[in-house]
N, C-alpha and C positions, 0 to 999 in steps of 0.2 A: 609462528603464524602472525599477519599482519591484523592490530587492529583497524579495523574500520567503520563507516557511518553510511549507512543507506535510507532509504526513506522508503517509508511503508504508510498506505494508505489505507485505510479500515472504511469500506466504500458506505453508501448509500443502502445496499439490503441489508447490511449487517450493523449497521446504526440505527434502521427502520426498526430492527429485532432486539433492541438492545444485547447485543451478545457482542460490545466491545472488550470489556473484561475479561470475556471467555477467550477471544483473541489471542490477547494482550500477553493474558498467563500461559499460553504455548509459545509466545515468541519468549517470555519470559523464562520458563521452564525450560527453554530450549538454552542459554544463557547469553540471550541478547539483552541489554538495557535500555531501555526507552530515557533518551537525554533531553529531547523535546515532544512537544506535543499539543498540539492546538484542532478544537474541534470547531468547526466552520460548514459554513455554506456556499460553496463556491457557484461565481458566478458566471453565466453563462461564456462571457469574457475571460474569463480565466480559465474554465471548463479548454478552452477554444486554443488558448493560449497552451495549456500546460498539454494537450496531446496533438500539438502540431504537426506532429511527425507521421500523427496516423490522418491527416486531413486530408487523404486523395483516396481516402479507400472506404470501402461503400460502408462498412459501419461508423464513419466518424460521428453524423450528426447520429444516432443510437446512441451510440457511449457518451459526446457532453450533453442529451435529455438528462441519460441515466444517471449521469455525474452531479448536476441539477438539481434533481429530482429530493433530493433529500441531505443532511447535512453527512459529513465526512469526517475519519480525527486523520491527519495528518501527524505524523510522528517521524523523528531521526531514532535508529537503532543504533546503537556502538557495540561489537563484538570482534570476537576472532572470526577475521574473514568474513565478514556480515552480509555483504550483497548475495554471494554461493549461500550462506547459510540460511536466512533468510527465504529466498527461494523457494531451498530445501525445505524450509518450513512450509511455506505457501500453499507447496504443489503444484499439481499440474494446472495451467488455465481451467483445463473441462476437468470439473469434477468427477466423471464418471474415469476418468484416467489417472486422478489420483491417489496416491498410497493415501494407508494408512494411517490415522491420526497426523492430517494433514491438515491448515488449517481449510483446503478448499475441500476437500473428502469430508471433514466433519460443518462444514458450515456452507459452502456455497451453491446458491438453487442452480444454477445452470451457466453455462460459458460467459454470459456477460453479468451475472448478478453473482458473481465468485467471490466476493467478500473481500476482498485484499488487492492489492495493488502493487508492487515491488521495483524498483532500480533494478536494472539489467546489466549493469557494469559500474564501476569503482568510477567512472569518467561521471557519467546519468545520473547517478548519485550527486555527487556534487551540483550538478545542476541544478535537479529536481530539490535537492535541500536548500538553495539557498531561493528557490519559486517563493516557499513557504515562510523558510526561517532566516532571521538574521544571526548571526555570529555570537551576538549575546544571547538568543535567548535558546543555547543549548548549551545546558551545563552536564557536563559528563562525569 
């Protein structure tokens, strides 16, 4: 299996809750490794910037208030197969559709306030990691 590096976003309701750690230790116990990690306030501008791709569709400006609205930890994972896995760990967006001991089943209030954030391909990943991070500063 290939390793790989996805980026995972620990949002605004679950930074509001302090339940990053709680997180953390399911992506953990699931055997992903957090290699970076930076908690932040992003800004409206960068909110704008990093989900461009959703900016024609009627919840953009919703998600960067919600994105805004409180700080974030931005993090790189490195595992076997990390972006599927990850995912997997995630859940489904709506938490009423997600499994069990999921992080959005155990933690997120409702379809936009899901706790988590995830890369959707090995390609995204790369992207979205290097929005955040530089080259140095994930050490794996």
């Amino acid at each position: 299996m290939a390793i790989e590096r996805t980026l995972s976003i620990i949002k605004p309701d679950a930074t509001e809750r302090n339940i990053t750690g709680k997180i953390n230790a399911l992506f953990e116990g699931a055997g992903l490794r957090i290699v970076a990690q930076r908690r932040l306030r992003l800004s409206r501008e960068q909110a704008e910037t990093f989900y461009e791709v959703h900016k024609e569709r009627s919840f953009f400006g919703e998600l960067v208030d919600y994105m805004i609205s409180a700080p974030v930890v931005a993090q790189v994972l490195q595992g076997e197969n990390a972006v599927a896995h990850h995912r997997e760990i995630m859940g489904a967006t709506n938490p009423a559709q997600a499994a069990e001991g999921t992080v959005r089943k155990e933690f997120a209030l409702n379809v936009q306030e899901n706790s988590v954030h995830g890369s959707d391909s090995v390609e995204n990943a790369a992207k979205e990691i290097s929005f955040f991070f530089s080259d140095a500063e994930i050490v794996g």
